[in-house]
PADOVO-903376 format. One line per 2 residues: number of its first residue (from 1); their letters; for each residue x, y, z of N, C-alpha, C, O. Coordinates in Angstrom, 2 decimals, padded with zeros to 5 digits. Layout:
<recs>
NUM> A> X/Y/Z/X/Y/Z/X/Y/Z/X/Y/Z; ...
</recs>
This chain:
<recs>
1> XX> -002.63/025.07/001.44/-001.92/024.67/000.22/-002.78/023.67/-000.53/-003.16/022.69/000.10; -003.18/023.83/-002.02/-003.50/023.24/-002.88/-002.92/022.40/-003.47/-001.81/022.76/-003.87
3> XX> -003.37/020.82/-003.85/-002.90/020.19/-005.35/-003.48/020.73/-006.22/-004.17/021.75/-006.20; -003.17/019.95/-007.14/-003.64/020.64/-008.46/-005.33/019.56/-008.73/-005.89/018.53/-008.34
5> XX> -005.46/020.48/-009.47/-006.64/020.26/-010.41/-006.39/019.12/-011.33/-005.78/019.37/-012.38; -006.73/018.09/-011.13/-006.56/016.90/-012.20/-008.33/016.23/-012.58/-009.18/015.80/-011.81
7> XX> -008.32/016.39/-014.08/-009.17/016.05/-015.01/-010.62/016.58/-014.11/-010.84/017.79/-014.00; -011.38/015.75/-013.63/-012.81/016.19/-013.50/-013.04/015.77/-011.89/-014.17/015.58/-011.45
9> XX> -011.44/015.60/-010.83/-011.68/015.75/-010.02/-011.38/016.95/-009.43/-010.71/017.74/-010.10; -011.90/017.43/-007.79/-011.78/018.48/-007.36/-010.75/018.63/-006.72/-010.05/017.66/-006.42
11> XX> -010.31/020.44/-006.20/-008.95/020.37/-005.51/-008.89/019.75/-004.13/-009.92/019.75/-003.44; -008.17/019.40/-003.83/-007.88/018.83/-002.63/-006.40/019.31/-001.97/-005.37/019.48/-002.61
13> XX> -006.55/019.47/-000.63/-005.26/019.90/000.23/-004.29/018.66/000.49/-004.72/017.50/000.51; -003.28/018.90/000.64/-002.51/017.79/000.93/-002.80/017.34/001.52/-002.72/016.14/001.29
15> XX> -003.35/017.68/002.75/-003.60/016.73/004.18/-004.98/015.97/004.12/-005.44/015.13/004.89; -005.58/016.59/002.84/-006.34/015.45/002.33/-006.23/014.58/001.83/-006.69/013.49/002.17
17> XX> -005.40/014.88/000.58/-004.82/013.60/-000.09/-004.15/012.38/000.91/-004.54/011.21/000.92; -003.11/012.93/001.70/-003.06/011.86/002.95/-003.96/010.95/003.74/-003.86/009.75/004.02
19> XX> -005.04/012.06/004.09/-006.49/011.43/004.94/-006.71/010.50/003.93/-006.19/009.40/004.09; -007.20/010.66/003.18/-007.64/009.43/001.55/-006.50/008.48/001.68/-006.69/007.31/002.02
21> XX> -005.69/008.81/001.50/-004.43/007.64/001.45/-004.35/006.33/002.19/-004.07/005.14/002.02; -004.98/007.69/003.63/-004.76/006.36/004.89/-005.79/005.93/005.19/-005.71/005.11/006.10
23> XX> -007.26/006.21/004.64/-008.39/005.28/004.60/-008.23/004.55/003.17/-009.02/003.61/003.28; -007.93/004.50/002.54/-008.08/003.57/001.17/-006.98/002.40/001.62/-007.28/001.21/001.49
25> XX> -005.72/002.79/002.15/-004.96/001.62/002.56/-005.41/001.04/003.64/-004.85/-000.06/003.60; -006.27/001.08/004.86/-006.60/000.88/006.08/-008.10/-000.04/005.80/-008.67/-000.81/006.57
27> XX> -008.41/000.29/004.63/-009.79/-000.18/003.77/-009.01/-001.68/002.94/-009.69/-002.69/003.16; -008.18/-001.85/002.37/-007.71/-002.44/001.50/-007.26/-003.13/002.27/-008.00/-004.11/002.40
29> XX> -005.78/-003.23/003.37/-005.43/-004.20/004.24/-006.46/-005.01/004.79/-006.29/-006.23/004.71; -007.68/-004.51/005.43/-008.56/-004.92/005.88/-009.37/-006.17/005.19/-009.84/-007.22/005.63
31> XX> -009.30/-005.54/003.81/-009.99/-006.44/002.47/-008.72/-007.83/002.20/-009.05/-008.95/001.82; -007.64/-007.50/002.43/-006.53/-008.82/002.18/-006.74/-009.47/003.32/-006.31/-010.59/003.05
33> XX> -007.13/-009.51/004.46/-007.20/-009.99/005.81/-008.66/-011.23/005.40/-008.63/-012.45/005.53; -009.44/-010.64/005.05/-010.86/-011.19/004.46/-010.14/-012.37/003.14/-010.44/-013.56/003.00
35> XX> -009.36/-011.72/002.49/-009.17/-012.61/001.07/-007.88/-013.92/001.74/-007.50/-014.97/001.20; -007.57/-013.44/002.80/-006.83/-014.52/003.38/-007.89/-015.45/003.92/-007.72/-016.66/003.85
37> XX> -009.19/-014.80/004.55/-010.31/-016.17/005.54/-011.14/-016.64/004.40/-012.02/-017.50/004.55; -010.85/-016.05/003.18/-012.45/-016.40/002.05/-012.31/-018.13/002.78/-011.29/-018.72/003.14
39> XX> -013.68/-018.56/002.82/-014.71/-019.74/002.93/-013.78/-020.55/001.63/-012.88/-021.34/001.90; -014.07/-020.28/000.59/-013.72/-020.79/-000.59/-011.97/-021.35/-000.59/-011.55/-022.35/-001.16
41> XX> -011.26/-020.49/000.13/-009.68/-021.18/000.28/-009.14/-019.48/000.21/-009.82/-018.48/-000.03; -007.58/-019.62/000.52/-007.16/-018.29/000.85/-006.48/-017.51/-000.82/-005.64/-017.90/-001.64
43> XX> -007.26/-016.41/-000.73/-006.72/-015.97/-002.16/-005.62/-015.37/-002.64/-005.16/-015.34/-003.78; -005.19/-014.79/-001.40/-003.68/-014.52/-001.11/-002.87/-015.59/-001.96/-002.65/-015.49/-003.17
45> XX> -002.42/-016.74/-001.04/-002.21/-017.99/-001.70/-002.47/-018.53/-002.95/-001.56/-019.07/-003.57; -003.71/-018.44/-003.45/-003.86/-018.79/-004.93/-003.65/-017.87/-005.86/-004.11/-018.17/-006.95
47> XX> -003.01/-016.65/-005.79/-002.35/-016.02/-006.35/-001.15/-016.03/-006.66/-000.70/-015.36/-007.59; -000.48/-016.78/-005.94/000.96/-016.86/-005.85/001.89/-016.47/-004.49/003.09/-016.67/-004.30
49> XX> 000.76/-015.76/-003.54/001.85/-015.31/-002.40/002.22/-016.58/-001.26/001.58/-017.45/-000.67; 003.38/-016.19/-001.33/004.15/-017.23/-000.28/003.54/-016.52/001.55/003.72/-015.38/002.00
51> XX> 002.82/-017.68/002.19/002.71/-017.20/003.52/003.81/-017.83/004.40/004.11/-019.02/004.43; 004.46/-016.59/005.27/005.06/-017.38/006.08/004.92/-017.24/007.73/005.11/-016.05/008.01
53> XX> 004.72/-017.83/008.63/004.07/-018.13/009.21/005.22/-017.48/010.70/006.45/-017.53/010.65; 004.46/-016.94/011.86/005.72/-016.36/013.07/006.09/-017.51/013.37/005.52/-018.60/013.24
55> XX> 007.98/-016.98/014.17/008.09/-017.83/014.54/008.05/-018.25/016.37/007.21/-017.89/017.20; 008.74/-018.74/016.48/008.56/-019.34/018.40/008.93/-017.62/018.45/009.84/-017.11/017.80
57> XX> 007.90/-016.80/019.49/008.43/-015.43/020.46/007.89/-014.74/019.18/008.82/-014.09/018.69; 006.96/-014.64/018.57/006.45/-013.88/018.00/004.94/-014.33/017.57/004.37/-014.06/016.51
59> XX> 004.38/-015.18/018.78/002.66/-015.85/018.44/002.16/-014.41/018.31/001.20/-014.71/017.60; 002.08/-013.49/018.39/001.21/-012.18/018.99/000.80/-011.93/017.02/-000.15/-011.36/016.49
61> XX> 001.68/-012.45/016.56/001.84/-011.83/015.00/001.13/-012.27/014.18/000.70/-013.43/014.25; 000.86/-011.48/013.26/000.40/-012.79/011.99/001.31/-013.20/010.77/002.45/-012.77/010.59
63> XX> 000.72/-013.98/010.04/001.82/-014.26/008.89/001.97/-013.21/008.34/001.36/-012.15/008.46; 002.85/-013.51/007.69/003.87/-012.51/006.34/003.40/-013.14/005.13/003.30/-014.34/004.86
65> XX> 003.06/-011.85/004.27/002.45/-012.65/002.78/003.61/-011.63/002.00/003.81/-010.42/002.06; 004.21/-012.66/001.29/005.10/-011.90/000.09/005.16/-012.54/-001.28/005.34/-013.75/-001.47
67> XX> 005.02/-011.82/-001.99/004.65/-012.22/-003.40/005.74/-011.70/-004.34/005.72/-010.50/-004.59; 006.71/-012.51/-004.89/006.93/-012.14/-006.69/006.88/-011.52/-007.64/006.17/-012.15/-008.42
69> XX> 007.33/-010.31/-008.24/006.88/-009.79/-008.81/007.57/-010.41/-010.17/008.56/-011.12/-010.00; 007.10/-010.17/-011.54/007.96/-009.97/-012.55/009.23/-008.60/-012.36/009.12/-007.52/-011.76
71> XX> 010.30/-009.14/-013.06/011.39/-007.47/-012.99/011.78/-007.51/-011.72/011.74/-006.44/-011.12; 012.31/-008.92/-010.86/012.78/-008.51/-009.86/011.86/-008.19/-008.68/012.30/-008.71/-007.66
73> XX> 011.08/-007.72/-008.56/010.04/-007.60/-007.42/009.89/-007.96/-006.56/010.12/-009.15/-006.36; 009.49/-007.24/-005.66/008.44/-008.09/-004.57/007.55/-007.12/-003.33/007.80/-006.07/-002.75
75> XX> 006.74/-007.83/-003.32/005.94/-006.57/-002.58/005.27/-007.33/-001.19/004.35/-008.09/-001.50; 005.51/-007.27/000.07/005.26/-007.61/001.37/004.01/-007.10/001.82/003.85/-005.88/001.86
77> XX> 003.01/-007.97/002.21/001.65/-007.31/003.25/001.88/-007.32/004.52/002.15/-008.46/004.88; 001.91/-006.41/005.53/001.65/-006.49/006.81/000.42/-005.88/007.25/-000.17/-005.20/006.41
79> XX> -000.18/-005.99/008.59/-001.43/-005.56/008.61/-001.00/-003.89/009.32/-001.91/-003.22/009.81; 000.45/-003.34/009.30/000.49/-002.20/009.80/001.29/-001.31/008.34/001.81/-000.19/008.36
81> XX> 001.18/-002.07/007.41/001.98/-001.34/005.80/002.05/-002.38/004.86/001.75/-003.56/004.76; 002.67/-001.27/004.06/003.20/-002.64/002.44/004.70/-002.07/002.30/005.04/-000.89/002.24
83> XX> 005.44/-003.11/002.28/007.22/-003.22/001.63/007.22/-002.86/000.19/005.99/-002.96/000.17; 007.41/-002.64/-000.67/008.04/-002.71/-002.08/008.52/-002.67/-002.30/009.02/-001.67/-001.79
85> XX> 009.50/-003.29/-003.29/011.09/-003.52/-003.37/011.09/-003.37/-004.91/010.04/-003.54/-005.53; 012.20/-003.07/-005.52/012.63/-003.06/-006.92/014.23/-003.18/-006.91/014.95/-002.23/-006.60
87> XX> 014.75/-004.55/-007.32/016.40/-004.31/-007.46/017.01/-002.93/-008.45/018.24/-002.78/-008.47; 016.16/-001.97/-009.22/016.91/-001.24/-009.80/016.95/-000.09/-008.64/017.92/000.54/-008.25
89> XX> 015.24/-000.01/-008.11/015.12/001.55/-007.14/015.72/001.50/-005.96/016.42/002.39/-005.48; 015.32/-000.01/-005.27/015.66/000.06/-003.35/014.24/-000.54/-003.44/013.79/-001.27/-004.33
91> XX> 013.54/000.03/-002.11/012.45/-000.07/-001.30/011.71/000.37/-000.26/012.12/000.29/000.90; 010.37/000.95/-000.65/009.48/002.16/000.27/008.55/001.19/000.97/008.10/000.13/000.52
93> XX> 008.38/001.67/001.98/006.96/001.16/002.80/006.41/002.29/003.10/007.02/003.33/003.36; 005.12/002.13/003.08/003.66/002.57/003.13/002.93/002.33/004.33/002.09/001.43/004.35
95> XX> 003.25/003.36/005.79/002.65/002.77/006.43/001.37/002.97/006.55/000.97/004.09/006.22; 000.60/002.21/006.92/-001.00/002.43/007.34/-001.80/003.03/007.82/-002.97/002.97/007.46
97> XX> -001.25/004.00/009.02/-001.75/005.10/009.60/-001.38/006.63/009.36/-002.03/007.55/009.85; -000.25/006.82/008.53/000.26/007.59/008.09/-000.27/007.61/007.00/-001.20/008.40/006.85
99> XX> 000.18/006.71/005.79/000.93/007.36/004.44/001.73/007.86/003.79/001.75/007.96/002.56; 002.62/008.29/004.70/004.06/009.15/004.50/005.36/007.98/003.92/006.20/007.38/004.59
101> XX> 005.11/007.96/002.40/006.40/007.10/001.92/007.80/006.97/002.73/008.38/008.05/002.82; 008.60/005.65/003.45/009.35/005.47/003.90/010.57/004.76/002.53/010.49/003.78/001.79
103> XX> 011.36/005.57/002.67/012.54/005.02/001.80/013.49/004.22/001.88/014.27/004.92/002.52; 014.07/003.18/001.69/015.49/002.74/001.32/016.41/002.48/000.40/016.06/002.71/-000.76
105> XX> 017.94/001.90/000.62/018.34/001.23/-000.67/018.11/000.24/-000.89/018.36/-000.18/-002.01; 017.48/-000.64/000.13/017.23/-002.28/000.04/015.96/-002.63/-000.21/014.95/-002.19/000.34
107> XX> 016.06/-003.74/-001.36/014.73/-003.68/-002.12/014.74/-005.34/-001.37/013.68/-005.95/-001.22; 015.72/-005.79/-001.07/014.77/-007.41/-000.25/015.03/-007.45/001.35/016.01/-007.67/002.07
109> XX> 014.13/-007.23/001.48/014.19/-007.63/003.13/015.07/-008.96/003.78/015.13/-009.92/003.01; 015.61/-009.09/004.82/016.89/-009.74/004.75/015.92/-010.45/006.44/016.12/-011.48/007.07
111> XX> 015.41/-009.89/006.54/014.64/-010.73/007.95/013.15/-010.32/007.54/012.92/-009.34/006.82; 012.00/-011.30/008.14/010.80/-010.79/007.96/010.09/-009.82/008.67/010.12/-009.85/009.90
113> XX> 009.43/-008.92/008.03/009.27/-007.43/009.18/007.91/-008.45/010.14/006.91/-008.98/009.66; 008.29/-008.43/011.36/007.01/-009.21/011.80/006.38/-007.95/012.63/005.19/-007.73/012.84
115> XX> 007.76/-007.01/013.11/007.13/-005.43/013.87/007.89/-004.55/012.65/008.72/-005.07/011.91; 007.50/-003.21/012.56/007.73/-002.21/012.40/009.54/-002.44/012.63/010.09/-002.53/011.53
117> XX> 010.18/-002.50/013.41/011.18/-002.44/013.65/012.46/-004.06/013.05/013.62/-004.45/013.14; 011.54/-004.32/012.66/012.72/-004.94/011.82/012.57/-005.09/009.88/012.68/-005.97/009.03
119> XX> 012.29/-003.71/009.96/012.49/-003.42/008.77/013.93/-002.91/008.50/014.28/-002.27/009.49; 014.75/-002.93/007.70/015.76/-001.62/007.65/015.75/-000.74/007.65/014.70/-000.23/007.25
121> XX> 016.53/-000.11/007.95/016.55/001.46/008.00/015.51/002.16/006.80/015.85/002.19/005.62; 014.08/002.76/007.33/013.64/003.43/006.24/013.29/005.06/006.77/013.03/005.52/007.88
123> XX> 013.40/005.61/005.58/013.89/007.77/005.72/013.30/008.08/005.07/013.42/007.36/004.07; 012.15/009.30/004.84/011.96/010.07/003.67/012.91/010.04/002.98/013.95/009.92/003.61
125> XX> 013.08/010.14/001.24/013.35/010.12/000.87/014.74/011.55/000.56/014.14/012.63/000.55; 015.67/011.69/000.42/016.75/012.48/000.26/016.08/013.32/-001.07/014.93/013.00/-001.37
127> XX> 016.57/014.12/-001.67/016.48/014.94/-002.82/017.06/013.83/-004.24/016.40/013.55/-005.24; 018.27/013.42/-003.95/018.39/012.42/-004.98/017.79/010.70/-005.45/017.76/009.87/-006.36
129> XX> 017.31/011.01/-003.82/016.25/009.56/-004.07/014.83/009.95/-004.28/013.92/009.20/-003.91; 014.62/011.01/-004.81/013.65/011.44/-004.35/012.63/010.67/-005.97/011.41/010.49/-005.94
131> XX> 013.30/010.42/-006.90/012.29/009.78/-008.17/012.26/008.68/-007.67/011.11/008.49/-007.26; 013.05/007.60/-007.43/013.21/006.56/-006.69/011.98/006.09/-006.18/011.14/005.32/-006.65
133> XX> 012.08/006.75/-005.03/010.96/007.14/-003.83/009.64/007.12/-004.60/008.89/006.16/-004.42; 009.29/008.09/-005.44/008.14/008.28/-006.25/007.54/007.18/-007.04/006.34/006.88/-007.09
135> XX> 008.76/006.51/-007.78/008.50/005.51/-008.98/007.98/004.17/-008.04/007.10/003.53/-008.61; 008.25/003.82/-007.15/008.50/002.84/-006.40/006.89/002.93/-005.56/006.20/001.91/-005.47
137> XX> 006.49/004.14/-005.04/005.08/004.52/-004.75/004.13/004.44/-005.58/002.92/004.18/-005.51; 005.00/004.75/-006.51/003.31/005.25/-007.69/003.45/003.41/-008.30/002.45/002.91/-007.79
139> XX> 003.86/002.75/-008.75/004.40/000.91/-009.06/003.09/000.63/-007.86/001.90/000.51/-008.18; 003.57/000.56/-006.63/002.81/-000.28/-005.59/001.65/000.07/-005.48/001.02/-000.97/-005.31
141> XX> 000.60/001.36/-005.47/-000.34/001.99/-005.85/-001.28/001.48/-007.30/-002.49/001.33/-007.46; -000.01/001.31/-008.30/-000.77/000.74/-009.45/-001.05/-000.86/-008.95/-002.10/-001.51/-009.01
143> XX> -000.13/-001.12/-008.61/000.01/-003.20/-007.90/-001.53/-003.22/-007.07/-002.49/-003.97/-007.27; -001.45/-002.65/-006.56/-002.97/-002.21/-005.53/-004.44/-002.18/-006.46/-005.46/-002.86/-006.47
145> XX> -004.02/-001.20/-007.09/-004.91/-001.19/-008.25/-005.94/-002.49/-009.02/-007.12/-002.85/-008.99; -004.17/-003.02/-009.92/-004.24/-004.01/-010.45/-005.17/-005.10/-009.37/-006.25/-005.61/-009.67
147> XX> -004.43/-005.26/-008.09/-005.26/-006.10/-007.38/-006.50/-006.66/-007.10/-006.84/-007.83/-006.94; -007.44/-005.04/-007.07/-008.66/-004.97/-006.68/-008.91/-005.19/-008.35/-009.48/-006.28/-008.32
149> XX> -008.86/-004.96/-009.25/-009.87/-005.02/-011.00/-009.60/-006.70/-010.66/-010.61/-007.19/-010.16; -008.73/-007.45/-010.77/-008.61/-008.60/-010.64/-009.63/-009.55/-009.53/-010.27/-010.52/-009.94
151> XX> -009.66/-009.18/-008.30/-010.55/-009.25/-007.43/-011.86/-009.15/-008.27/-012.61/-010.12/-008.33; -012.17/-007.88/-009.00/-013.66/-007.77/-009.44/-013.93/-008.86/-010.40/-014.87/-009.64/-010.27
153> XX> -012.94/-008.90/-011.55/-012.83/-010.03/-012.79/-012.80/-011.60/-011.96/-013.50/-012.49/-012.42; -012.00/-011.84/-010.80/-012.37/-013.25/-010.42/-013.43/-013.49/-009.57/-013.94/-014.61/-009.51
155> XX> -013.77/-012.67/-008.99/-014.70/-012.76/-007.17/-015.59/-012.12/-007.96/-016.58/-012.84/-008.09; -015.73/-010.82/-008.73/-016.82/-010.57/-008.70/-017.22/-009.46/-007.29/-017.19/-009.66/-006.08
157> XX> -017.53/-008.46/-007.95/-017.50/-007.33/-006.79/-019.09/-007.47/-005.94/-019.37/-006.36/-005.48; -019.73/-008.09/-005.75/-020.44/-008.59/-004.81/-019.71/-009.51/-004.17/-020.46/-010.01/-003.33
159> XX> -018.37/-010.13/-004.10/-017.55/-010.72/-003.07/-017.19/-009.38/-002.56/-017.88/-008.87/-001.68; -016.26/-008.82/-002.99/-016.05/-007.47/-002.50/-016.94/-006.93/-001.58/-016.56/-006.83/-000.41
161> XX> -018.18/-006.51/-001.94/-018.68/-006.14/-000.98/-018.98/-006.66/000.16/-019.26/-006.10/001.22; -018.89/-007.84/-000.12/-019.33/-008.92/001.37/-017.82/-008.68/002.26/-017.78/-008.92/003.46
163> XX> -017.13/-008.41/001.84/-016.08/-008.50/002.63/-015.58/-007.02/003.23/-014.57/-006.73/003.87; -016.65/-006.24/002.76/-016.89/-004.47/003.71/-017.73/-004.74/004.44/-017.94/-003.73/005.12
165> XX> -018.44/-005.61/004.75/-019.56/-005.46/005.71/-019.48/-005.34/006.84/-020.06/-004.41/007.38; -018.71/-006.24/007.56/-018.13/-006.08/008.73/-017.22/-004.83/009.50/-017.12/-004.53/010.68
167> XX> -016.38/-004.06/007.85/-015.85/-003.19/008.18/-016.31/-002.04/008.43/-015.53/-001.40/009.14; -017.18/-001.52/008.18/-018.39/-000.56/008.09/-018.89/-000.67/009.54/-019.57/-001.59/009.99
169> XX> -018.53/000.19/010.06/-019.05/000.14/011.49/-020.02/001.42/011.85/-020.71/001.40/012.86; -020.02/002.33/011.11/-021.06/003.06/010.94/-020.66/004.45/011.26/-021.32/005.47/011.44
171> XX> -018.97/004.12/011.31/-018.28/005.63/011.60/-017.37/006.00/010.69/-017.18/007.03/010.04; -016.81/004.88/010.79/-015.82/005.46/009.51/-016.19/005.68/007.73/-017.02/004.96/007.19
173> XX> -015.69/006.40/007.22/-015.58/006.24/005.50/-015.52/005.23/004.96/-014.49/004.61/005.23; -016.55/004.50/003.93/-016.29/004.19/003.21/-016.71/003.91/002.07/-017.83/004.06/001.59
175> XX> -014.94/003.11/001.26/-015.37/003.29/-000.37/-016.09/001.90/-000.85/-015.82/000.71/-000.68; -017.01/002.50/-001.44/-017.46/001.02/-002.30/-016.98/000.39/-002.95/-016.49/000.95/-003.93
177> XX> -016.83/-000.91/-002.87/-015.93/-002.08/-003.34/-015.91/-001.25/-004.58/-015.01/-000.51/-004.98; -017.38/-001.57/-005.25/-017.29/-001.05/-007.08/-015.73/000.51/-007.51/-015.11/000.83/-008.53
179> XX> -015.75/000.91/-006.35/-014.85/002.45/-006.65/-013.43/002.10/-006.10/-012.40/002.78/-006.20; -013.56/001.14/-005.61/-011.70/001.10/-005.01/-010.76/001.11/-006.16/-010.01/002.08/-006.16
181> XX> -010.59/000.02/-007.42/-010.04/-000.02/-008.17/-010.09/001.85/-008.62/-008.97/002.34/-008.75; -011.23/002.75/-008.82/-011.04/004.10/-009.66/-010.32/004.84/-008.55/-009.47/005.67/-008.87
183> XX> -010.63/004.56/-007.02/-009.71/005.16/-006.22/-008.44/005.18/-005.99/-007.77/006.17/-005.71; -008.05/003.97/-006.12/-006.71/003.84/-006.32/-006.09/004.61/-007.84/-004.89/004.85/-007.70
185> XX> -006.35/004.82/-008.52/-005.94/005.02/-010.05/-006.27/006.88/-009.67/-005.53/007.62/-010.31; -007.00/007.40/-008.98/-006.90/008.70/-008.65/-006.09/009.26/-007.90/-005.55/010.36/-007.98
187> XX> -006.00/008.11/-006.87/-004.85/008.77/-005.77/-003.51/008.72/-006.27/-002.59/009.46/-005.90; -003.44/007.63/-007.31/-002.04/007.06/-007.62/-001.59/009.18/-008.88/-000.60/009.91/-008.79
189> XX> -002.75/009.33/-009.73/-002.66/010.41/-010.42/-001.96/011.57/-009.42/-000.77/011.89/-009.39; -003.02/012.06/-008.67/-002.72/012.66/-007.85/-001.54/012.94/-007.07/-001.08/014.07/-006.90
191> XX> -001.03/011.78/-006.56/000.40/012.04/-006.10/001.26/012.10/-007.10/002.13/012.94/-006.93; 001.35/011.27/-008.46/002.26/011.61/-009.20/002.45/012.83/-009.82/003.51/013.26/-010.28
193> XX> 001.00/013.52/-009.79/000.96/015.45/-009.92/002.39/016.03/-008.66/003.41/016.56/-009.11; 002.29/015.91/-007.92/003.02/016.50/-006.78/003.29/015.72/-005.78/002.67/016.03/-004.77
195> XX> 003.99/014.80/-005.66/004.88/013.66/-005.21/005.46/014.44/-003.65/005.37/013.87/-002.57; 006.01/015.73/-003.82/006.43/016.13/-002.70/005.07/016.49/-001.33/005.29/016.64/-000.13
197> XX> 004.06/016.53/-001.87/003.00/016.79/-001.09/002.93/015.67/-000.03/002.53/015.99/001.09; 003.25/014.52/-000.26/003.06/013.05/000.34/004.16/012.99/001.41/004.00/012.18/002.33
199> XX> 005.32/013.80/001.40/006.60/013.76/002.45/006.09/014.66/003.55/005.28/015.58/003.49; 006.76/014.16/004.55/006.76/015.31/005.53/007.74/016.79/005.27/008.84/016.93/004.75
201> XX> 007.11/017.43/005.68/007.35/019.21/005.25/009.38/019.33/005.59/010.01/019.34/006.65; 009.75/019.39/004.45/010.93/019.29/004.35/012.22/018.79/004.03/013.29/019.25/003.62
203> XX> 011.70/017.59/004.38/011.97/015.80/004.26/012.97/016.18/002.45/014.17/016.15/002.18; 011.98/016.45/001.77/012.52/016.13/000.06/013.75/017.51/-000.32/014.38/017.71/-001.36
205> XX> 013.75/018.13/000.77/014.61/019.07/000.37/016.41/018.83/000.92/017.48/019.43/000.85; 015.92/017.71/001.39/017.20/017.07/002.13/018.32/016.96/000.66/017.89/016.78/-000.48
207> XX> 019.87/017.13/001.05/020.50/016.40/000.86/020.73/014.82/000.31/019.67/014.21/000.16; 021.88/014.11/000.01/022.41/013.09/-000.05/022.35/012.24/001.10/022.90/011.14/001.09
</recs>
């Protein structure tokens, strides 16, 4: 099964578009982990994100970075996904090894996800949540986006690159700092071509 053909990139199978998904996010978490140790002070933080720190019975963890959005917002880093919340949509997470959009109705987290499991209840998306689901993906994708051009405009993408070096182990893929921002803005196209490609096989044909 094919996506489509968009502008002057080539076709790609779904299970590619996924593979891409889950190295560009697995690439990027990696890069916020770095922008949390920058030498210079943590950039996370001077952005505006609130860190909050485990508590007693959860040393194994790391902090929780959650940030503000304008419109209600807010969008959560963990080093195993991203939360996104919108009081009009709910809230999807993105996990990291997957990619497979996780859905809810709750756009603020009511405890901090420190595991996987204390998130709320999240589902592929139903058939009627199913724009929801989409709008809320393709938002956090652009947020991602936005992130890295900003990164290039303050740091300067020779910070960027210093902060792949380590990640580059000489096996895996990867994207050059300079292309993350156009990667993200392709993948984000891409899924919004065919949104159902990104669910697991069936998932969107669900019911209420």
């Amino acid at each position: 099964m094919l996506a489509r053909l968009l502008g002057n990139h080539s076709l790609i199978s779904d299970r590619d578009l996924i593979d891409r998904g889950i190295l560009l996010l697995s690439q990027e978490i990696w890069c916020w982990g770095r922008d949390i140790l920058r030498p210079e002070g943590n950039f996370l933080q001077e952005i505006g994100f609130r860190r909050i720190e485990p508590p007693e019975g959860h040393d194994e963890c790391s902090s929780v970075y959650s940030l503000e959005l304008p419109g209600d917002r807010v969008v959560v880093l963990r080093g195993f996904g991203v939360f996104y919340g919108d009081r009009r949509l709910g809230g999807v997470f993105l996990p990291r090894y997957e990619f497979r959009p996780q859905y809810t109705k709750v756009a603020r987290l009511d405890t901090q996800p420190w595991l996987y499991a204390d998130l709320p209840d999240m589902n592929p998306p139903t058939q009627r949540q199913l724009a929801s689901c989409a709008a809320l993906t393709l938002d956090l994708i652009d947020w991602i986006r936005s992130y890295e051009v900003n990164i290039a405009e303050l740091l300067g993408v020779g910070y960027r690159r210093s902060t792949l070096v380590q990640w580059d182990n000489g096996e895996r893929p990867i994207i050059l700092a300079e292309d993350m921002p156009r990667e993200w803005r392709l993948l984000g196209i891409e899924m919004a071509a065919d949104f159902r490609s990104v669910l697991p096989d069936g998932d969107s044909d669900r019911g209420q």
